[in-house]
DRENDO-1510 file (C-alpha; in Angstrom, 1 decimal, always signed):
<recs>
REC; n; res; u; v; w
REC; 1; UNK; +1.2; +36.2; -0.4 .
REC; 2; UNK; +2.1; +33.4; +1.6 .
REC; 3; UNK; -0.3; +31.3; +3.1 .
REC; 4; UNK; -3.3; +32.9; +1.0 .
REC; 5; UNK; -5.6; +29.8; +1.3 .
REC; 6; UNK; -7.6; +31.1; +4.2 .
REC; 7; UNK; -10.5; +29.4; +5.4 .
REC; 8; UNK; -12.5; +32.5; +4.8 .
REC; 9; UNK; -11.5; +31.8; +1.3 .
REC; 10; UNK; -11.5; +28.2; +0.7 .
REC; 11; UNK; -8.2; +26.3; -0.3 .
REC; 12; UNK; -6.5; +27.3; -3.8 .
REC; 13; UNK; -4.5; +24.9; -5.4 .
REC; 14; UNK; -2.1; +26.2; -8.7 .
REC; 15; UNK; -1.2; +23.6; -10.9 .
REC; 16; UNK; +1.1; +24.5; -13.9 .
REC; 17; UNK; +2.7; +23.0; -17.0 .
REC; 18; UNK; +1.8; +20.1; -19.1 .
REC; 19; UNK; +2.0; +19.5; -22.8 .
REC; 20; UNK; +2.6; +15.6; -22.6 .
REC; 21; UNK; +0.4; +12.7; -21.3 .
REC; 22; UNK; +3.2; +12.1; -19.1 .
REC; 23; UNK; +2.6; +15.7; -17.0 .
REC; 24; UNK; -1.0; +15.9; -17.9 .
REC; 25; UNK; -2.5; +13.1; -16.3 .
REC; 26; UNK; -0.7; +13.1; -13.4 .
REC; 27; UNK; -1.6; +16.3; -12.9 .
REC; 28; UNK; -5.0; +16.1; -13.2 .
REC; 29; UNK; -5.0; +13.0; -10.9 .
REC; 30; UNK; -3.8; +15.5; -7.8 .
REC; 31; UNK; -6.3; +18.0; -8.6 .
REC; 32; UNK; -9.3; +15.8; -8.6 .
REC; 33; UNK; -7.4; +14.2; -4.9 .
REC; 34; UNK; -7.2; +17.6; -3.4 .
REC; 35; UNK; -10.7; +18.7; -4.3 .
REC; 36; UNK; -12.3; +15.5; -3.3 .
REC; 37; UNK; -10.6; +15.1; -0.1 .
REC; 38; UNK; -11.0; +18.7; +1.1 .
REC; 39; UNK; -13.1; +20.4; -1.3 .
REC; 40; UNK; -9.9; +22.9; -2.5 .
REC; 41; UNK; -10.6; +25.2; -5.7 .
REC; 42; UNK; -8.0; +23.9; -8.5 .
REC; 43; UNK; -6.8; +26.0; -11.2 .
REC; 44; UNK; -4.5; +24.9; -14.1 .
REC; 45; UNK; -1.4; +27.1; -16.3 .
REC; 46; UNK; -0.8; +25.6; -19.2 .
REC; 47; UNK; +0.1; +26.8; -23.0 .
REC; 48; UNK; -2.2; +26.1; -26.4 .
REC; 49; UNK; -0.1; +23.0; -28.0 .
REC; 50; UNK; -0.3; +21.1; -25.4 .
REC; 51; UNK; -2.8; +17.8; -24.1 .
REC; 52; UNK; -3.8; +20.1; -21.5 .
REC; 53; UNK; -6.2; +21.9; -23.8 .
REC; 54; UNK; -8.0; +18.9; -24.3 .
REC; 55; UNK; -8.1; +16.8; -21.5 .
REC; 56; UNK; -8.4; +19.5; -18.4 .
REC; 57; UNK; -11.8; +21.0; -19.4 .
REC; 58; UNK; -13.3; +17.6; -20.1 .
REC; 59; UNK; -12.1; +16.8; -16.3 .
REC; 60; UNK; -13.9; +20.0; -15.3 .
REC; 61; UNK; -10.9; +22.2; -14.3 .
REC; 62; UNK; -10.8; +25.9; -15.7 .
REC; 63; UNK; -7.5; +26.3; -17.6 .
REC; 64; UNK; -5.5; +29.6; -18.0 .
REC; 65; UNK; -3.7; +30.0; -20.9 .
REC; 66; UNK; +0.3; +31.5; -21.1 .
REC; 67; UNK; +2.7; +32.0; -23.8 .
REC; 68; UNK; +5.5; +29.5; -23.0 .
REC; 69; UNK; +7.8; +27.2; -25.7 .
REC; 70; UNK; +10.7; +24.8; -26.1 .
REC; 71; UNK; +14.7; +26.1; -25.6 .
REC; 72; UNK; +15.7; +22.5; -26.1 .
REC; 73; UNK; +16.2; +20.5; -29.2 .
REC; 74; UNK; +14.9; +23.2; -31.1 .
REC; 75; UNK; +15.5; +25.7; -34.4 .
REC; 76; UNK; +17.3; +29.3; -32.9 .
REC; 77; UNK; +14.3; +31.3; -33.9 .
REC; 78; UNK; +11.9; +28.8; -31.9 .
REC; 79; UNK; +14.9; +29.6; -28.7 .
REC; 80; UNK; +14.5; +33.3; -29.8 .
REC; 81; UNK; +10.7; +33.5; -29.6 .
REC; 82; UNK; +10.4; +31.6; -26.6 .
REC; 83; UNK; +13.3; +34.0; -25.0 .
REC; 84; UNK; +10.7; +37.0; -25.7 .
REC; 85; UNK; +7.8; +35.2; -24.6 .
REC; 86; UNK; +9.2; +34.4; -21.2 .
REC; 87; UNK; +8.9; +38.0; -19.6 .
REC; 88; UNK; +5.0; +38.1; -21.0 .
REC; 89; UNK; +4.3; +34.6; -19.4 .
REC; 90; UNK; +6.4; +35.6; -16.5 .
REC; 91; UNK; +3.9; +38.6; -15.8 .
REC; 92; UNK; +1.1; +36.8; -17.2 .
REC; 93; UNK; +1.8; +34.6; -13.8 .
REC; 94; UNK; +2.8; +37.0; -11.7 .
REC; 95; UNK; -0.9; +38.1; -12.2 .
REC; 96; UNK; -3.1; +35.0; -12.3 .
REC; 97; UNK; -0.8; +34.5; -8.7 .
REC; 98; UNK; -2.3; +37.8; -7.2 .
REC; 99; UNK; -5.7; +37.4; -8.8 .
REC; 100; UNK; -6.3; +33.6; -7.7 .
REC; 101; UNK; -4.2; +33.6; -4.4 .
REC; 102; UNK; -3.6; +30.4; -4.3 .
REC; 103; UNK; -2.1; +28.8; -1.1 .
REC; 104; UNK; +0.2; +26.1; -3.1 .
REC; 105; UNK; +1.6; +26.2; -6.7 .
REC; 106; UNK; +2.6; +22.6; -8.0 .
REC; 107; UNK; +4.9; +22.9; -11.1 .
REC; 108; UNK; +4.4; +19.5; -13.0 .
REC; 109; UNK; +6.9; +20.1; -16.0 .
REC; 110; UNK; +6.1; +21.4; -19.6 .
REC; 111; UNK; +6.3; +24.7; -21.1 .
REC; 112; UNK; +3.9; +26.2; -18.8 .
REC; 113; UNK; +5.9; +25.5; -15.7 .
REC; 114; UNK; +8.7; +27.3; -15.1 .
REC; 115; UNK; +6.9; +31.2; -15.9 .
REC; 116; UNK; +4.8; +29.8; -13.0 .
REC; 117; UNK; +6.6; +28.3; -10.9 .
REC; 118; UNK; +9.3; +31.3; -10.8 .
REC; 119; UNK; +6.3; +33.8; -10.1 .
REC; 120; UNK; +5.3; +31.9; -7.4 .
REC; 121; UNK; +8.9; +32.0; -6.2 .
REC; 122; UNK; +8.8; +35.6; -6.7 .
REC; 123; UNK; +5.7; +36.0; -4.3 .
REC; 124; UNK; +6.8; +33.3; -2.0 .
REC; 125; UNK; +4.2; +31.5; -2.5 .
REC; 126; UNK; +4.8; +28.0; -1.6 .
REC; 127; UNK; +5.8; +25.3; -4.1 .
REC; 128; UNK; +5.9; +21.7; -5.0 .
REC; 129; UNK; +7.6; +20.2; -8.0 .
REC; 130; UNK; +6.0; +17.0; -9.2 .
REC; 131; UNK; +9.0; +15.2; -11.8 .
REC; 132; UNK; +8.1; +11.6; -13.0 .
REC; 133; UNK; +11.2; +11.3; -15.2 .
REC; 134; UNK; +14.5; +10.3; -14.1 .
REC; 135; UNK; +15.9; +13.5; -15.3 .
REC; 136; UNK; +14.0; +16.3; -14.8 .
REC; 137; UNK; +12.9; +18.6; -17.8 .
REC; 138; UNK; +14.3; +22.0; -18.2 .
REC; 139; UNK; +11.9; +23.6; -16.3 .
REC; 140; UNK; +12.1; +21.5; -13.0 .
REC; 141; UNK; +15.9; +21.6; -13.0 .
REC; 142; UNK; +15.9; +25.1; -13.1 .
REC; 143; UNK; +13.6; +25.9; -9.7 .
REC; 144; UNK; +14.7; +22.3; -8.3 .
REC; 145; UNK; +16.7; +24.1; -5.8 .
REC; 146; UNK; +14.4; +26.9; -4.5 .
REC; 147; UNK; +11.2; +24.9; -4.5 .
REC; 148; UNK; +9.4; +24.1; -1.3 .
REC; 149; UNK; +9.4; +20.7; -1.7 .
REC; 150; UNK; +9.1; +17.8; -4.4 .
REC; 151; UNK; +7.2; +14.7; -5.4 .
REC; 152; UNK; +9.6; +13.0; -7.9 .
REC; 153; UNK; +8.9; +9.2; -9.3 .
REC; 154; UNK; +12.8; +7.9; -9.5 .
REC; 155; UNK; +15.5; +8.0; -6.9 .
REC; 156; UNK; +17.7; +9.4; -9.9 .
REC; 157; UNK; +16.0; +12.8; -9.6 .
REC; 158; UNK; +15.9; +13.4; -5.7 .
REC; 159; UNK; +19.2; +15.1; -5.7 .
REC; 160; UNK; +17.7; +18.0; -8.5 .
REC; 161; UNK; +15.5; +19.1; -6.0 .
REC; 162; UNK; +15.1; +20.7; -2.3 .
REC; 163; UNK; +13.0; +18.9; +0.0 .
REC; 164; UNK; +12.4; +16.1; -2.7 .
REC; 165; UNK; +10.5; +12.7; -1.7 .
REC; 166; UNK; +10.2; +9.6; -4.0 .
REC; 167; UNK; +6.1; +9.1; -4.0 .
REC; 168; UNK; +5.4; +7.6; -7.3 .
REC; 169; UNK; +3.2; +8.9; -10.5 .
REC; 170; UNK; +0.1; +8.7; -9.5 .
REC; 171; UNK; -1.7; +5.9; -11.6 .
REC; 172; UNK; -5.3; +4.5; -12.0 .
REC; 173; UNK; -6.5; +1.5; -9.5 .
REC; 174; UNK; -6.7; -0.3; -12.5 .
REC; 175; UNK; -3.5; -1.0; -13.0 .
REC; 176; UNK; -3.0; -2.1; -9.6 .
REC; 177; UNK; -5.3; -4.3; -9.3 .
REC; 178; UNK; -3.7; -7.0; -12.3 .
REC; 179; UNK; -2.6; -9.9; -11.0 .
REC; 180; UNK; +0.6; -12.1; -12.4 .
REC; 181; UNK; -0.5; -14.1; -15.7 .
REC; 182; UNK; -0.3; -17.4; -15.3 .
REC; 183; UNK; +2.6; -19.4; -17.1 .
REC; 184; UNK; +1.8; -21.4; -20.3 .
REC; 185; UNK; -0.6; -21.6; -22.5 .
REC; 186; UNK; -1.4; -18.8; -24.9 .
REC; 187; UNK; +0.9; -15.5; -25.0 .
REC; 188; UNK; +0.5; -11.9; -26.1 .
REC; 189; UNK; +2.4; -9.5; -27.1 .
REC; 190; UNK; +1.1; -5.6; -26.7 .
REC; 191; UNK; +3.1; -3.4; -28.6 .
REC; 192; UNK; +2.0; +0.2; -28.6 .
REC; 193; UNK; +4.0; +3.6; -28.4 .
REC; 194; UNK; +2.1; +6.2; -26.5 .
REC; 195; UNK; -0.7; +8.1; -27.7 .
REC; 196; UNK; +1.4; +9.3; -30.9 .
REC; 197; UNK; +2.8; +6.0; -31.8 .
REC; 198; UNK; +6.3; +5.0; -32.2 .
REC; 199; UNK; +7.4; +5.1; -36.2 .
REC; 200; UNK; +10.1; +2.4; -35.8 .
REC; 201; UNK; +7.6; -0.2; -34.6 .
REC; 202; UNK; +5.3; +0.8; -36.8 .
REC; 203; UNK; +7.6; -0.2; -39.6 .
REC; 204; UNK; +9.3; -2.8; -38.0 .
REC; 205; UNK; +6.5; -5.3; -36.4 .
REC; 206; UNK; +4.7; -5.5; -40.2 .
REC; 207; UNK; +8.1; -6.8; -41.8 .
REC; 208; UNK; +8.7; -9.1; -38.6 .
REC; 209; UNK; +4.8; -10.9; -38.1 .
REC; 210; UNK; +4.9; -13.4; -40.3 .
REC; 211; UNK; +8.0; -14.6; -38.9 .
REC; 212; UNK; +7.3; -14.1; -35.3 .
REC; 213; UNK; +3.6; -16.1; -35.7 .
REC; 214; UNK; +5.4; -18.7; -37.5 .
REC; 215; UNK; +8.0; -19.3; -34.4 .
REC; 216; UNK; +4.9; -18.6; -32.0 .
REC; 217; UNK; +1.7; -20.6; -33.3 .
REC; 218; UNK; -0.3; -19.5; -29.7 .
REC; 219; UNK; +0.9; -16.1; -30.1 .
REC; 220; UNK; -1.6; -13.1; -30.5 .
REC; 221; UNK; -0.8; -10.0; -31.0 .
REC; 222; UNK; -2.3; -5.7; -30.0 .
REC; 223; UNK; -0.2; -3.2; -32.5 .
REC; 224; UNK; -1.5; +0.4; -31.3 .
REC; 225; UNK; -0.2; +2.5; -34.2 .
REC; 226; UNK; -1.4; +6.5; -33.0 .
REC; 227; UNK; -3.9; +8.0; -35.0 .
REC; 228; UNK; -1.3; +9.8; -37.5 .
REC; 229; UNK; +0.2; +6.0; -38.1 .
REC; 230; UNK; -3.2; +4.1; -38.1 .
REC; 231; UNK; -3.5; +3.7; -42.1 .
REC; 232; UNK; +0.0; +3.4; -43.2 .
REC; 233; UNK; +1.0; +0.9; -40.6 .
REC; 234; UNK; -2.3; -1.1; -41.4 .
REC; 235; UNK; -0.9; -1.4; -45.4 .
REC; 236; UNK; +2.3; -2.5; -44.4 .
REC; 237; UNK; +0.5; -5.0; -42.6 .
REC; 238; UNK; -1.1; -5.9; -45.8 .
REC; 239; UNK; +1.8; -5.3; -48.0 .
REC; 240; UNK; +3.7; -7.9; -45.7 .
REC; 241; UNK; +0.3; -10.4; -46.3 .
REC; 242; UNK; +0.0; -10.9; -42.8 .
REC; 243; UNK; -3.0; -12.5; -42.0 .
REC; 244; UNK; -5.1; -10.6; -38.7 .
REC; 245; UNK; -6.7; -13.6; -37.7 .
REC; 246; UNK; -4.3; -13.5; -34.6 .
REC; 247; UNK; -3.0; -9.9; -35.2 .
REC; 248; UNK; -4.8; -6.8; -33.4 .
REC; 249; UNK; -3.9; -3.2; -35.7 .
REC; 250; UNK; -5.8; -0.6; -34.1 .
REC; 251; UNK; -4.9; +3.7; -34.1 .
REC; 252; UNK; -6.1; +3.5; -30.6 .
REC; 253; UNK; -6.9; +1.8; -27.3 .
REC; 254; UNK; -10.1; +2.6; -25.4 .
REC; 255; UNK; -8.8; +0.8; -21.6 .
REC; 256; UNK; -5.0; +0.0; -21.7 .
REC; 257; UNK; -5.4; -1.7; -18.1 .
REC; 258; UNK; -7.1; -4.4; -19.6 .
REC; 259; UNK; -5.2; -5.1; -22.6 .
REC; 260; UNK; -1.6; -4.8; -19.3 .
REC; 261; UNK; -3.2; -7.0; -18.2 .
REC; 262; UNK; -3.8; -9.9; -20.9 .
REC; 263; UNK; -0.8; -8.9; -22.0 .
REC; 264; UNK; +2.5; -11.7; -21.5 .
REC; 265; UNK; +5.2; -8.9; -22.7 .
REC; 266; UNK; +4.5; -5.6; -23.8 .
REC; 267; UNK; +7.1; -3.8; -26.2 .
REC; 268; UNK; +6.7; +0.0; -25.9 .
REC; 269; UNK; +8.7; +3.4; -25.6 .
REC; 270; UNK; +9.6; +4.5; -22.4 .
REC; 271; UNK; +7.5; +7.7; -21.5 .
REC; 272; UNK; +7.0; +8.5; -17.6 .
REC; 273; UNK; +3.3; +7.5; -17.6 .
REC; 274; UNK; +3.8; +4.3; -19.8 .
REC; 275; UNK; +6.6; +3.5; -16.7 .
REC; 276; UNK; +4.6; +3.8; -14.4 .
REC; 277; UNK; +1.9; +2.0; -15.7 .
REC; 278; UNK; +4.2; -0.7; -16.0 .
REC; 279; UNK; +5.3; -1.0; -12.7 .
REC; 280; UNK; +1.9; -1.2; -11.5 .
REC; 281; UNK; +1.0; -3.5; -13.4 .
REC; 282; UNK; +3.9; -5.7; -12.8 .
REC; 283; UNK; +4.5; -6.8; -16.5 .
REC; 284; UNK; +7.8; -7.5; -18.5 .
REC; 285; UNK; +8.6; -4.8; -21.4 .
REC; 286; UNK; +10.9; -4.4; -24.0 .
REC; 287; UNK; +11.0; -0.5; -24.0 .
REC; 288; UNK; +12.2; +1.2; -26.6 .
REC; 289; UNK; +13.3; +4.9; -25.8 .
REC; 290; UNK; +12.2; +7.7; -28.4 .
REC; 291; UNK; +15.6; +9.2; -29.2 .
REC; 292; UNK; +15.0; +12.7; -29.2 .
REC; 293; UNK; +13.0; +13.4; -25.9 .
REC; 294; UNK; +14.3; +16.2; -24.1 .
REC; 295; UNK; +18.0; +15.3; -22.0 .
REC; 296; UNK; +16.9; +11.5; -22.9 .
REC; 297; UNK; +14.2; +11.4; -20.2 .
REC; 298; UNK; +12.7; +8.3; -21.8 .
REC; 299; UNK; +16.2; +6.7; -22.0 .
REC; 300; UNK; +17.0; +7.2; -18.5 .
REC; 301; UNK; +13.8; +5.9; -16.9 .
REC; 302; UNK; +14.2; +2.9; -19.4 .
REC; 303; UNK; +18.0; +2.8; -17.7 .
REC; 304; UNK; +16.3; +2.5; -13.9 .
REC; 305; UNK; +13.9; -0.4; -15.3 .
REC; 306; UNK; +17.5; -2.4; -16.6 .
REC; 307; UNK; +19.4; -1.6; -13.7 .
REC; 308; UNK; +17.3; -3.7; -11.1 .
REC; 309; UNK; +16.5; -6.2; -14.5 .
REC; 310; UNK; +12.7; -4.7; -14.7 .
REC; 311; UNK; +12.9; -4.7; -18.5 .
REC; 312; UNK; +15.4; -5.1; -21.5 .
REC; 313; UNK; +16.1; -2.0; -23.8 .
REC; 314; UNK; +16.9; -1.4; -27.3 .
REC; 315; UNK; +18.2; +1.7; -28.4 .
REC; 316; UNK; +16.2; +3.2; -31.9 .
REC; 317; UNK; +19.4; +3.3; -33.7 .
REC; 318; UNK; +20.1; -0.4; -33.0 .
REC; 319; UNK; +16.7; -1.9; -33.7 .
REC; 320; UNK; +16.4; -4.1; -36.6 .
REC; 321; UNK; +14.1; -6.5; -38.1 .
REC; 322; UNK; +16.7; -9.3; -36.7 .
REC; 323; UNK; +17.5; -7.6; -33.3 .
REC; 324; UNK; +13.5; -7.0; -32.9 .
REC; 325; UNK; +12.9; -10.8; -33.6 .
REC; 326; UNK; +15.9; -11.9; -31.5 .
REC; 327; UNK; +14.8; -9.7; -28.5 .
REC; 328; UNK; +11.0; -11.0; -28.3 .
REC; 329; UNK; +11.9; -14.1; -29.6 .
REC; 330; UNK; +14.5; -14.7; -26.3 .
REC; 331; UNK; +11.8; -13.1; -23.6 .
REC; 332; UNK; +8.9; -15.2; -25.3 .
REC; 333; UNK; +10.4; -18.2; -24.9 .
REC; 334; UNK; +11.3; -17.7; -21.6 .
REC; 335; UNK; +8.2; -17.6; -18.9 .
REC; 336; UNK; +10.1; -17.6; -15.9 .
REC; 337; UNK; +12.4; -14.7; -16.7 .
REC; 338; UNK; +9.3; -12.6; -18.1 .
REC; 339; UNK; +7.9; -13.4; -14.1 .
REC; 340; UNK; +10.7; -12.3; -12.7 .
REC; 341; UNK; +11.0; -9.2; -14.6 .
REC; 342; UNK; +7.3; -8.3; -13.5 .
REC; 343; UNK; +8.0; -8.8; -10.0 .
REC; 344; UNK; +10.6; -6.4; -10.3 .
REC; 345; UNK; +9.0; -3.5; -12.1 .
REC; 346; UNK; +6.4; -3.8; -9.2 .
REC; 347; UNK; +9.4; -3.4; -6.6 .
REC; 348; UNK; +9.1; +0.5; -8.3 .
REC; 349; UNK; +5.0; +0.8; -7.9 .
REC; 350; UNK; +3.2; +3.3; -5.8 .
REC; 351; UNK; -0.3; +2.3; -4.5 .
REC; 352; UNK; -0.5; +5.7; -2.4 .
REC; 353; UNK; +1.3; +8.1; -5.0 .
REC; 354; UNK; -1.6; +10.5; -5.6 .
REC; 355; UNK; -2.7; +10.2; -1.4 .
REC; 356; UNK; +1.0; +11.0; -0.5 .
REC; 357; UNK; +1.6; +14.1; -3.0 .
REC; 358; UNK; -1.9; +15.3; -1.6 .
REC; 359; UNK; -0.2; +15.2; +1.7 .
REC; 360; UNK; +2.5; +17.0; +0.9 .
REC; 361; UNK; +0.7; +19.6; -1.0 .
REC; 362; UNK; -1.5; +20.5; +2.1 .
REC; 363; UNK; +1.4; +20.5; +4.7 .
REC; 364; UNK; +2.9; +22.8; +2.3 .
REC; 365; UNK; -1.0; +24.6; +2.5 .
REC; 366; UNK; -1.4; +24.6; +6.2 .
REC; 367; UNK; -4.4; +22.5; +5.9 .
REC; 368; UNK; -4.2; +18.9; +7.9 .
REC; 369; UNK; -4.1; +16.2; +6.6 .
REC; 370; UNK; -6.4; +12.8; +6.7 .
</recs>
């Protein structure tokens, strides 16, 4: 099946796995590269409990569904199940491979993944693994060496993989385009933990806010709780009689570029789109891993940010009401060190992430590229 994408045909582009923001929307940034730079046909592989349900129709991508699940970090009938699912999603794949012919499948992590990227394996059709962790998931690790080539977003994970290339997560222009806050004057402080929320900070930053605004008369404050923590964490708010003249609670924000961006320091978890958004954006953070992410992926990209001093972290298990006021109280005060921190996280930005992995996806096609 190799080299399917004829001309006759138009270029076919396979693009497999998901569940997470994190995979998702990286994802779905290469498809809409390669079909607006050279018109190619994209197809997605994904499973029913992930994002990609949601979000890859609304982009206008048709989505094919397998039966793929977790063998990490999860109960031995869940490891069971997914055992028996994997020679139905393995076929299922082999299939969609020989109905679609496409000329490149691009494994992007998630459940979905690994059934598809082994098929294409199988078929030898070319592939490309796209990782934006610093330790690759399950599924990545285990075609890292038989892939074609890969797009990873941290040094860390270049050895996991054959023909691997750092290039970046692809992230929107948005976030590029922030420039450093000036020093003085009013601060903010975004705190926010993904889409889901973050628990600990939703019970933490309630019992701390009265205390932090009293050490901090020109601080404001953005709390994004998720929309399973938007209530609760609003009534401990209340319960703690904070006042929201200078306090944002909100279950959701509509444009995160601009609130990076009027942001001073932004205390978050540490999931591979968040990182990269950060880095873009060239902001200080106080990142937070969430402990029970598959091989502590979020504690390991959090681990690259400290290494080159990008960003301080505070393990879950450690965080208290006095360690969360000491840690924001220390980086608040202290405007040049929050500078210096921003310039550093940029040192790990990517302008040209999405342009390069397009690059690499059509060398791997055949197809020139512009």
């Amino acid at each position: 099946m190799q080299g399917v994408g004829s001309d006759t045909m138009g270029l076919r582009i396979l693009i497999a796995g998901g569940g997470t923001g994190g995979h998702v929307i990286p994802a779905l940034a290469i498809a809409r590269e390669l079909r607006d730079r050279v018109g190619a046909e994209v197809r997605f592989v994904g499973t029913a409990r992930g994002l990609e349900t949601r979000l890859v129709p609304e982009a206008g991508f048709p989505l094919e569904l397998i039966r793929a699940g977790q063998l990490k970090n999860v109960s031995l009938g869940t490891r069971l199940q997914t055992l028996m699912d994997l020679p139905l999603g393995l076929a299922r794949c082999v299939s969609l491979l020989r109905s679609f012919r496409p000329a490149v499948v691009v494994g992007v992590g998630g459940y979905a993944s690994g059934p598809a990227m082994l098929a294409a394996i199988l078929l030898k059709v070319p592939t490309l693994a796209f990782e934006p962790n610093a330790i690759p998931g399950l599924a990545n690790r285990l075609v890292g060496g038989r892939v074609k080539a890969a797009a990873v977003n941290f040094e860390e994970s270049r050895c996991y993989f054959h023909g691997a290339r750092v290039t970046g997560t692809p992230v929107r222009p948005e976030f590029f385009a922030i420039e450093k806050k000036p020093l003085g004057g009013k601060k903010r402080l975004l705190v926010f933990g993904a889409s889901q929320g973050a628990r600990v900070l939703n019970e933490l930053m309630p019992k701390i806010m009265d205390r932090l605004l009293d050490a901090f008369p020109d601080l404001e404050v953005v709390h994004q709780t998720g929309a399973r923590h938007g209530d609760s964490t609003f009534e401990g708010y209340k319960r703690a009689e904070v006042g929201f003249e200078r306090v944002t609670v909100t279950p959701y924000l509509d444009d995160m570029a601009t609130q990076f961006e009027a942001a001073d320091l932004i205390l978050c978890r540490s999931g591979a789109s968040t990182m990269a958004e950060l880095a873009a954006a060239g902001r200080a953070a106080i990142l937070v891993p969430f402990p029970k992410a598959a091989d502590e992926h979020q504690r390991k990209n959090a681990e690259a940010f400290v290494a080159i001093g990008a960003a301080e972290m505070v393990l879950e298990p450690e965080l208290s009401e006095e360690k969360l006021l000491e840690v924001l109280g220390k980086l608040l005060n202290d405007d040049l060190r929050r500078e210096k921190m921003g310039t550093r996280a940029r040192r790990l930005a990517h302008p040209d992430a999405v342009k390069v992995i397009g690059d690499m996806v059509l060398e791997l096609a055949g197809h020139k590229t512009l």
